[in-house]
C-alpha positions in Angstrom: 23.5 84.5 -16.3 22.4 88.0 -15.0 19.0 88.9 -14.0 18.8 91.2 -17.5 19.3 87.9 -19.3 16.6 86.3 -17.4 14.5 89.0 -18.2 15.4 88.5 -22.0 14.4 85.0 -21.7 11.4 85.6 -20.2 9.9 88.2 -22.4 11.0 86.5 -25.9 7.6 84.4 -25.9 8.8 81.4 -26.5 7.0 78.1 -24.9 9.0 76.6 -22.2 8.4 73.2 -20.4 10.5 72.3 -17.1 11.8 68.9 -16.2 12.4 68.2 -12.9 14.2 64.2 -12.1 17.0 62.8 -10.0 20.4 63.8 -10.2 21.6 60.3 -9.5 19.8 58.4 -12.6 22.9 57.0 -14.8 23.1 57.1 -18.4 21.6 53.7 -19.6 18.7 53.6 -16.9 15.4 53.5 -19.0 14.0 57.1 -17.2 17.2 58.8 -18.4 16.5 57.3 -22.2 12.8 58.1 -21.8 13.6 61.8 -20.2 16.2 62.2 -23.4 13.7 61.2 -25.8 11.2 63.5 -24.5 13.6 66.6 -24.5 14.5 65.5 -27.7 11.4 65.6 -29.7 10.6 69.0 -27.3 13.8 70.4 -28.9 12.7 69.6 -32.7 9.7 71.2 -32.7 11.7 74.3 -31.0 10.4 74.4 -27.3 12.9 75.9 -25.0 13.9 73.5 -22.1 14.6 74.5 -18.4 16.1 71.8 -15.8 18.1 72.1 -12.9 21.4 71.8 -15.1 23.1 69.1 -12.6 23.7 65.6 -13.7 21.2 62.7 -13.8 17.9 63.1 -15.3 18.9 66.4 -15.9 21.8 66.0 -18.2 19.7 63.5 -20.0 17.1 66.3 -20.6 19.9 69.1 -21.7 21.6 66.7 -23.2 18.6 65.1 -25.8 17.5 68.9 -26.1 20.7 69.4 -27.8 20.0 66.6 -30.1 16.8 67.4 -31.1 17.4 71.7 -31.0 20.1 71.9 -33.6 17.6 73.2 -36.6 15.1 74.6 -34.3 18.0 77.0 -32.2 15.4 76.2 -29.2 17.1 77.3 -25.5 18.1 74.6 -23.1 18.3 76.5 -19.8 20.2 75.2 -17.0 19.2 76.8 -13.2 21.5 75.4 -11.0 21.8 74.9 -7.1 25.3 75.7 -5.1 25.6 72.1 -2.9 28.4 71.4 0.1 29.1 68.4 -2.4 29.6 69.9 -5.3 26.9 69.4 -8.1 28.9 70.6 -11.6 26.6 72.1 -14.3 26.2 69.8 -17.5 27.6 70.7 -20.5 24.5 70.3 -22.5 23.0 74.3 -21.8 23.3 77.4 -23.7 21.8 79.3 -20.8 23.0 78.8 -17.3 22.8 80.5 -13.9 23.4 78.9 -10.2 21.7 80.1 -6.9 23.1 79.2 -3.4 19.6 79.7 -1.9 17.0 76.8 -2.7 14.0 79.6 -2.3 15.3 81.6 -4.9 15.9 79.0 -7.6 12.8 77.9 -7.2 11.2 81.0 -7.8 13.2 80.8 -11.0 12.0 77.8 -12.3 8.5 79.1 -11.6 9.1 82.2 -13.3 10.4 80.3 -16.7 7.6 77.5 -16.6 4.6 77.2 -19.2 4.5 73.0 -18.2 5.9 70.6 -15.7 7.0 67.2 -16.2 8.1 65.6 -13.1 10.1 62.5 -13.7 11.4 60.0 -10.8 13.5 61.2 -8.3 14.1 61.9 -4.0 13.6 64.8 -1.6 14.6 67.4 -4.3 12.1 66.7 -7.3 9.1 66.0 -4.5 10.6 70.1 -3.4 10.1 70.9 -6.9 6.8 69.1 -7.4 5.0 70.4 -4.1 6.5 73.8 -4.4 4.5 74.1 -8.0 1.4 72.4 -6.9 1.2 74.7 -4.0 1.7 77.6 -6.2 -0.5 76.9 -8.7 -3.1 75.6 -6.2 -3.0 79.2 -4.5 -3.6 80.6 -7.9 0.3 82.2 -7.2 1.4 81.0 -11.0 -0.8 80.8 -14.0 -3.0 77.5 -14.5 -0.1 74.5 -16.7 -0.1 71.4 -17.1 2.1 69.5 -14.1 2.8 66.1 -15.7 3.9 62.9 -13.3 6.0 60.5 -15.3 6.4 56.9 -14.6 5.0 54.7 -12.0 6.7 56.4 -8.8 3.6 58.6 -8.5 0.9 56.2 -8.5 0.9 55.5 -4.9 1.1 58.9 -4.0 -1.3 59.7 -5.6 -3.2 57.1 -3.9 -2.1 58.1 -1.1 -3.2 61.7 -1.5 -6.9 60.5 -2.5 -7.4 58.4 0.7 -6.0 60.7 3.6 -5.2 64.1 3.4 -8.3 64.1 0.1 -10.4 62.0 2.5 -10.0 64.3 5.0 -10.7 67.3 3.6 -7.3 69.1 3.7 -7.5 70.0 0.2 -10.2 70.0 -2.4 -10.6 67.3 -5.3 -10.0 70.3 -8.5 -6.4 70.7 -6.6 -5.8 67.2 -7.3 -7.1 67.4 -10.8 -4.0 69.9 -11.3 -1.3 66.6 -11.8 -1.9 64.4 -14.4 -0.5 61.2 -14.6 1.7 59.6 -18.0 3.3 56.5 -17.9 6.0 57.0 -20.5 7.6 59.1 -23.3 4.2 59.0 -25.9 1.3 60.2 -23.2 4.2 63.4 -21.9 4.6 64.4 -25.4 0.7 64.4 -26.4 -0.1 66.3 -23.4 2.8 69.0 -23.5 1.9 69.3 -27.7 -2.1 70.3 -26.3 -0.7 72.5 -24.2 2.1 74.0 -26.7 -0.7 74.4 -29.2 -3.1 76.4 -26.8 -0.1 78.6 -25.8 0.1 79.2 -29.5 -3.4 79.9 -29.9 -3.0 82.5 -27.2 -5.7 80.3 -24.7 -6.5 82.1 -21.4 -5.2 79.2 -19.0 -1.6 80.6 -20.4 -1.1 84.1 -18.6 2.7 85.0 -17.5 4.1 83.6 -14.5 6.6 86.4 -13.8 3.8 88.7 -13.9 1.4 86.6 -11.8 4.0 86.0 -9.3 5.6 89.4 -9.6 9.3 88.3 -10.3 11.5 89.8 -12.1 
């Protein structure tokens, strides 16, 4: 996909929610049914999807968007990462483009997001997740939802409130930027509130490729 189509995408208005989730979570595994479902029901109600495009939780995400998309037409959007071991795109996209640098794909995913669900995963997906929280904490992106699925977060999040919190190396409203769902039901309530304030034009929505200057 060429920048001009990423520019297309970005300027169509359409509602888009990221997923970001381990590349080594089988089919069969209850996160990769609960990611599914969720990109599934995201797809019905015709809200474009954006993952890494890779295998794992994202496959299950592409691949439930799909499912759930054929009526709707909704975009599932596949931004992919150029890895010594080779990491194929899924087959589950009808938008697709692959970086080689890890900076630049990020900014990408920043550029595309109106939401955030993070579901479990290793060093990449805590990348992904401290790379928006940073942003958005720095007032770099535009104020959205970022949405910690499962119980994999809880102790960070503990974590966060009694030393770095405790200490003063960040402020309790940046904290208040990640919200916590334990499964399928609490992501889709919260990414619906959000959908339907980004419908209603509500001010916490403003562009990210503008506010960030890409693209």
């Amino acid at each position: 996909m060429s920048t001009k189509k990423i520019r297309k995408e970005l300027k169509n208005g359409d509602f888009r929610v990221t997923i970001f989730g381990s590349a080594r979570i089988k089919k069969g595994d209850p996160v990769y049914e609960e990611i599914r479902k969720i990109a599934k029901e995201l797809g019905e109600r015709g809200i474009d999807l954006v993952t890494g495009g890779g295998p794992g939780l994202m496959e299950a995400a592409n691949k439930g968007h799909m499912e759930g998309s054929k009526k709707t037409k909704a975009h599932s959007i596949g931004i992919g990462i150029t890895l010594p071991k080779e990491q194929k795109l899924n087959k589950h996209l009808n938008v697709k483009k692959e970086f080689h640098r890890f900076s630049q794909r990020l900014d990408t995913f920043m550029a595309l997001s109106h939401a955030v669900v993070v579901a479990p995963g290793g060093i990449g997906t805590l990348l992904e997740l401290f790379y928006t929280w940073q942003l958005e904490q720095v007032e770099h992106i535009c104020d959205m939802p970022i949405i910690l699925l499962g119980k994999q977060w809880k102790p960070l999040i503990k974590w966060l409130e009694d030393y770095p919190l405790k200490n003063n190396f960040f402020e309790k409203k940046d904290l208040k930027l990640l919200f916590l769902a334990d499964d399928s039901k609490e992501v889709i309530k919260m990414l619906d509130q959000a959908h339907k304030e980004y419908n209603k034009g509500h001010k916490k929505f403003c562009l990210n490729y503008q506010r960030y200057k890409l693209y």
